[in-house]
N, C-alpha and C positions, 0 to 999 in steps of 0.2 A: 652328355658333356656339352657344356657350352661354351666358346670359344672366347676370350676376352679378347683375342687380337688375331689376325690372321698371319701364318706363315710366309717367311718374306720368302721370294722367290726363288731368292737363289738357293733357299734351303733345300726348296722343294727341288730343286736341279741337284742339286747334292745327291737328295733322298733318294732320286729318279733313276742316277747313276751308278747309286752302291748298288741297288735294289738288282737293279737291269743286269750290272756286269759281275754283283755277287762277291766283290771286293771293295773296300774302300780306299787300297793304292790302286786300284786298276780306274778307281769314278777318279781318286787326285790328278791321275796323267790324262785323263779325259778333259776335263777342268781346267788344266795347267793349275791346280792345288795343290798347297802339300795334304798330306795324309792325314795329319795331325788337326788343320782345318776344316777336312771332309767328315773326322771323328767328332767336332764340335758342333759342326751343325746338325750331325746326326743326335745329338746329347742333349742340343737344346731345342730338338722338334720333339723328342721323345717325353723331354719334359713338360712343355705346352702341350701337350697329345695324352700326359698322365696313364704311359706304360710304353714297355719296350717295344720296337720293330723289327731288332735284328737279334738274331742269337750269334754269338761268335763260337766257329767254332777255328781252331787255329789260326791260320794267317787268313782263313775266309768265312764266310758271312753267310744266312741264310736268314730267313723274312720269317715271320710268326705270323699268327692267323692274320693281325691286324694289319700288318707290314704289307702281307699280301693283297689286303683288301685298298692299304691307300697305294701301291704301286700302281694296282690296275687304271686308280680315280686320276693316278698326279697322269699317270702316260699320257692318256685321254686329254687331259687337260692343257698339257703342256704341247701336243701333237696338234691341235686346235689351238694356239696362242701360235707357233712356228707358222701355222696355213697360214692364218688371220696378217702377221706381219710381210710374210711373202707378199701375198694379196698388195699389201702397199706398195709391191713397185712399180705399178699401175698408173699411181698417181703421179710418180716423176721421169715418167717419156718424156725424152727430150723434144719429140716429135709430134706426141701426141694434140689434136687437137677434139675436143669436145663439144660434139652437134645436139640442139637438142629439136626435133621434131613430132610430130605427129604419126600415130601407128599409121593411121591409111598412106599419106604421103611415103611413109618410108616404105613402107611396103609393095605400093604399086609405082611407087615414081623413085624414088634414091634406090635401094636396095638394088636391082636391074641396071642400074648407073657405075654402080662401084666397081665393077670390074674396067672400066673406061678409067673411073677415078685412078683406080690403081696402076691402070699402064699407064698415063700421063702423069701421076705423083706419086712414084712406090716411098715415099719420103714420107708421107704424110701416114704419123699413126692415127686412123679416126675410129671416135671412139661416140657409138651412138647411145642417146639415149631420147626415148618414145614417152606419150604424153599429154592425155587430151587438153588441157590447160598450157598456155605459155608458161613457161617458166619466171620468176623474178631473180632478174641478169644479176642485181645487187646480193641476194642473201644466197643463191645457188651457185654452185663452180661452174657456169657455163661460157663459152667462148661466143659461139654463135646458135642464134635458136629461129627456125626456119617453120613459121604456122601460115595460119587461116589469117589476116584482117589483124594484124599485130597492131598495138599500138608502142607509141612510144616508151621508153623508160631511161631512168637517170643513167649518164654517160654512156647512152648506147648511141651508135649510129644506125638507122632505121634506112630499108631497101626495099623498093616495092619490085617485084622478080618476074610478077604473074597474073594478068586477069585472065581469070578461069570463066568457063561458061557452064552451064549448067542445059542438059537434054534427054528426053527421057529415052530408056532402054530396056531391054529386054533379048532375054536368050532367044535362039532361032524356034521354036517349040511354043515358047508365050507369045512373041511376033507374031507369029501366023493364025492363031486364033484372033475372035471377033471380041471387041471391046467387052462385052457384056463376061464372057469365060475368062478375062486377064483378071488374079487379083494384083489388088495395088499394095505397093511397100509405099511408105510413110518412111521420111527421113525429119529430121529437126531443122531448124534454122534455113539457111538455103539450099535446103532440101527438102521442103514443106513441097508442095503442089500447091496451095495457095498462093506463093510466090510464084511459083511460072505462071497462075492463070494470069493475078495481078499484072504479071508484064507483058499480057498477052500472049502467052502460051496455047495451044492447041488443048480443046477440050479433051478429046482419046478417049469418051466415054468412059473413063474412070470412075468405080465405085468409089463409095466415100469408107468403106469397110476393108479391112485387110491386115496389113503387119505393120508393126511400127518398129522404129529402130533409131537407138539413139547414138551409135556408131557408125558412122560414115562409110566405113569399111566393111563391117559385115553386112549392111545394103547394098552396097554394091556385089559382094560376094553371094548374095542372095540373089542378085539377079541375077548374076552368070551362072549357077544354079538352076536357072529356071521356074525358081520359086514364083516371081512376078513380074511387075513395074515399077520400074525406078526411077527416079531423077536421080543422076550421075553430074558429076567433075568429070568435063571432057578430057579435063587432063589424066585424071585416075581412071578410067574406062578407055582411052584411046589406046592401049593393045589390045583391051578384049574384042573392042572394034574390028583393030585391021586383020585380028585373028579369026572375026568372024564368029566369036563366041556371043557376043551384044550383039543387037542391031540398032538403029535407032529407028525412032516410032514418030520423028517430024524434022523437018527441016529447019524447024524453029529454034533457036538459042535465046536462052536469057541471062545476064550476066549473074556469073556467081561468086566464091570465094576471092582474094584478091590474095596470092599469098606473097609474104613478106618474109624478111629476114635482116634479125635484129645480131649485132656483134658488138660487143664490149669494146668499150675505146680500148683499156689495158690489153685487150687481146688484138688488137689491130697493129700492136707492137711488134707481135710474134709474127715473125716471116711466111710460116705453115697455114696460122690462118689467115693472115691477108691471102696466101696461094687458093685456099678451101673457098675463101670470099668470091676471089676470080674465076674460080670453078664452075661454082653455081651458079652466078649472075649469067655467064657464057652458057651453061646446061640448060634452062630454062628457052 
């Protein structure tokens, strides 16, 4: 059978109702239908559908093979359209406001945060979303979007929050061995080792062999680990530090990330996130 048109919806709520309660005055009070309207739309799916669904039998109803087989499809179907529209009242918190950051940053720097966030703004619904890429403030629903070296974008107002440094680390277990037994983690961009030697960084006898890793965050996780050597964001490793799970392997810094945080004019409207704006500026 091939369909020339699809069943309009409410049929299928109709169809859903007799099926379910087994009567077609019990699906009309359900509906706030009359009876006579519940009978028509049963009449004209059954026609579109080319055979019957329901056998009558007195004042009540029972489903036929086929009946049975599109109740269980329309349930399903109709059970997953109710979740799906829930879902949208997500998007009209009156409070909410929408971060978009970086998995490492959220992870080892905001996430550990939010419970402060929460006692000083239990007002503020925040609503995260992670990211290795910045986001584009114009075509995405973002409020404010908190990265690495942001650059500017149209009607945004642009915050510089943070120069980061950049030093190399290792668990207590790789520390204490001799250069030549450490291997080396490889990180991307400024987290290359080229770049710290560049800005005159400490040799560390460093092999040039070892892991690479193009995540921020599971190099660093790999070092607390003890897998190896890392160059770290003092700000992303300063707990594992004062916990004593890193060590650092020089007294050297070089400078690293710079991070930034971009907020849409339109959203500097909203009271919540100018409060989220002053949040952060002050958290850093």
């Amino acid at each position: 059978m091939k369909l020339k048109q699809w069943p309009p919806l409410n049929v299928l709520r109709g169809f859903e109702a007799a099926a379910r309660l087994g009567s077609f005055h019990r699906a009309a009070e359900e509906l706030h239908l009359t009876q006579s309207a519940i009978s028509q739309q049963i009449r004209s799916l059954e026609e579109m559908l080319g055979q019957p669904l329901f056998l009558r039998q007195g004042r009540g109803v029972i489903l036929t093979d086929a009946g049975a087989d599109l109740q269980a499809t329309t349930s399903e179907v109709l059970q997953q359209l109710v979740a799906g529209l829930k879902r949208l009242d997500q998007y009209q918190k009156p409070n909410q406001v929408i971060l978009h950051t970086s998995q490492e940053l959220a992870r080892y720097w905001l996430v550990p945060r939010l419970p402060a966030l929460r006692q000083c703004h239990p007002e503020i619904d925040l609503w995260l979303v992670t990211g290795s890429e910045p986001p584009d403030m114009q075509g995405d629903t973002i409020d404010l979007a908190l990265h690495a070296n942001l650059k500017a974008q149209a009607d945004c107002d642009l915050y510089s929050l943070y120069q980061d440094w950049l030093l190399p680390v290792a668990a207590p277990a790789i520390a204490h061995r001799s250069p030549e037994e450490r291997l080396t983690l490889h990180g991307e961009r400024e987290m290359d080792w080229q770049r710290w030697l560049l800005q005159g960084g400490d040799g560390l006898g460093l092999r040039e062999e070892g892991f690479n890793f193009s995540d921020p965050g599971l190099l660093l996780e790999a070092a607390i680990g003890g897998v190896g050597v890392a160059l770290a964001c003092e700000l992303l490793a300063r707990p594992a530090l004062e916990e004593g799970r890193l060590l650092p392997l020089s007294a050297h810094r070089v400078k690293g990330p710079r991070w930034d945080l971009l907020i849409h004019r339109e959203s500097r409207e909203i009271p919540h996130c100018r409060t989220l704006l002053t949040w952060l500026r002050q958290a850093f």
